[in-house]
C-alpha positions as CSV (number, residue, x, y, z in Angstrom):
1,X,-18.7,14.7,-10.8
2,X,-18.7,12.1,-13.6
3,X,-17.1,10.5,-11.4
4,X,-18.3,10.2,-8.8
5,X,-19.8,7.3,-6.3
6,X,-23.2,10.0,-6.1
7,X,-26.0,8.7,-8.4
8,X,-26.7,12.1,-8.0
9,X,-23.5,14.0,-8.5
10,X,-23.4,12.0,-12.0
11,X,-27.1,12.7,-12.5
12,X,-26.4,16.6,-11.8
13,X,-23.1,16.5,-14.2
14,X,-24.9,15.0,-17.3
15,X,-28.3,17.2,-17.3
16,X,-25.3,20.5,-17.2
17,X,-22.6,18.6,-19.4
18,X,-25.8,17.7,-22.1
19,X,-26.0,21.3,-22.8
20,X,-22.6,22.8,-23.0
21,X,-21.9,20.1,-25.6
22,X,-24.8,21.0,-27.8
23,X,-22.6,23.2,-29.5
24,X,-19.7,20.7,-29.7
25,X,-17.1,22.9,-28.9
26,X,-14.1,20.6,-29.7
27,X,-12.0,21.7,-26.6
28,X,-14.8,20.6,-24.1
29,X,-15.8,17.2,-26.1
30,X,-11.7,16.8,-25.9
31,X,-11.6,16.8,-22.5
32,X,-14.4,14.8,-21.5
33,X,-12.6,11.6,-24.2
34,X,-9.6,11.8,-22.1
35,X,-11.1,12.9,-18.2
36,X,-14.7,11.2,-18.2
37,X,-14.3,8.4,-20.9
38,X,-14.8,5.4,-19.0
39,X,-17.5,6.7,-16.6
40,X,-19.9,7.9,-19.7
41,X,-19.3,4.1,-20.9
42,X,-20.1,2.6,-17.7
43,X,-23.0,5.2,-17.1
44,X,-24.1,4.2,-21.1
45,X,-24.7,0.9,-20.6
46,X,-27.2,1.5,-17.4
47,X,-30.0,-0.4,-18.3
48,X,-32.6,3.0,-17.5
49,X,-33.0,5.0,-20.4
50,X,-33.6,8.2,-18.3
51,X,-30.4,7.5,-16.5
52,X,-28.1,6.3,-19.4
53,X,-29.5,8.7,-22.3
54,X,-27.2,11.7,-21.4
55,X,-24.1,10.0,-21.4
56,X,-25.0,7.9,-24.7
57,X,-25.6,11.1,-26.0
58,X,-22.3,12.7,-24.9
59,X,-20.4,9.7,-25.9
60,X,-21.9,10.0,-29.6
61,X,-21.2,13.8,-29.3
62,X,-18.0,12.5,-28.5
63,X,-17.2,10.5,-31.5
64,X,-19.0,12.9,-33.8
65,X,-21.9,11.5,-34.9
66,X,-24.6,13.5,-36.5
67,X,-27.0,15.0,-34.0
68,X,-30.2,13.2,-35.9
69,X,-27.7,10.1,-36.5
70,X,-26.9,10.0,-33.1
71,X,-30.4,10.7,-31.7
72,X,-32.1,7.6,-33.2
73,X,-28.9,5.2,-32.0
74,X,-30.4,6.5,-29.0
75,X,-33.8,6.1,-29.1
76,X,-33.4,2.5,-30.5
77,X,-30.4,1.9,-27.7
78,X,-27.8,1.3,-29.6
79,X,-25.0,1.6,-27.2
80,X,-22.6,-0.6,-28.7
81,X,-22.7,0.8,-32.0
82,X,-22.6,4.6,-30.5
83,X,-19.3,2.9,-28.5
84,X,-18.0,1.6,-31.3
85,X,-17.9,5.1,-32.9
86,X,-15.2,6.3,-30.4
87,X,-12.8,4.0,-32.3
């Protein structure tokens, strides 16, 4: 649903995908690096907070930065550098 062409079907996916990953279970933060990469990058760099924050979030999840770490990056929209973290 990451995906998809659906505002909404993305919208949908993040709010339920924000929450499994809140316990980083490594399995689940593998498969959305290699199945949802490049959508959460586009979806990232969305220039509305309240539609980008979910998959910056997930993308820093991703990487593995530090849930305080990775909530200011955030809140001071620092999408390149939470990007850059996936490298």
């Amino acid at each position: 649903m990451l995906s998809s062409g659906s505002w909404t079907d993305r919208n949908k996916a993040g709010f339920l995908l924000d929450e499994l990953s809140k316990r980083r279970d490594a399995k689940l933060l593998s498969q959305l690096h290699s199945q949802a990469l490049d959508s959460l990058i586009e979806m990232a760099r969305w220039r509305s907070r309240g539609h980008a924050d979910f998959a910056r979030i997930l993308l820093g999840r991703i990487a593995g930065i530090e849930e305080t770490r990775l909530q200011q990056l955030v809140d001071a929209g620092q999408v390149d550098q939470i990007i850059q973290a996936l490298k």
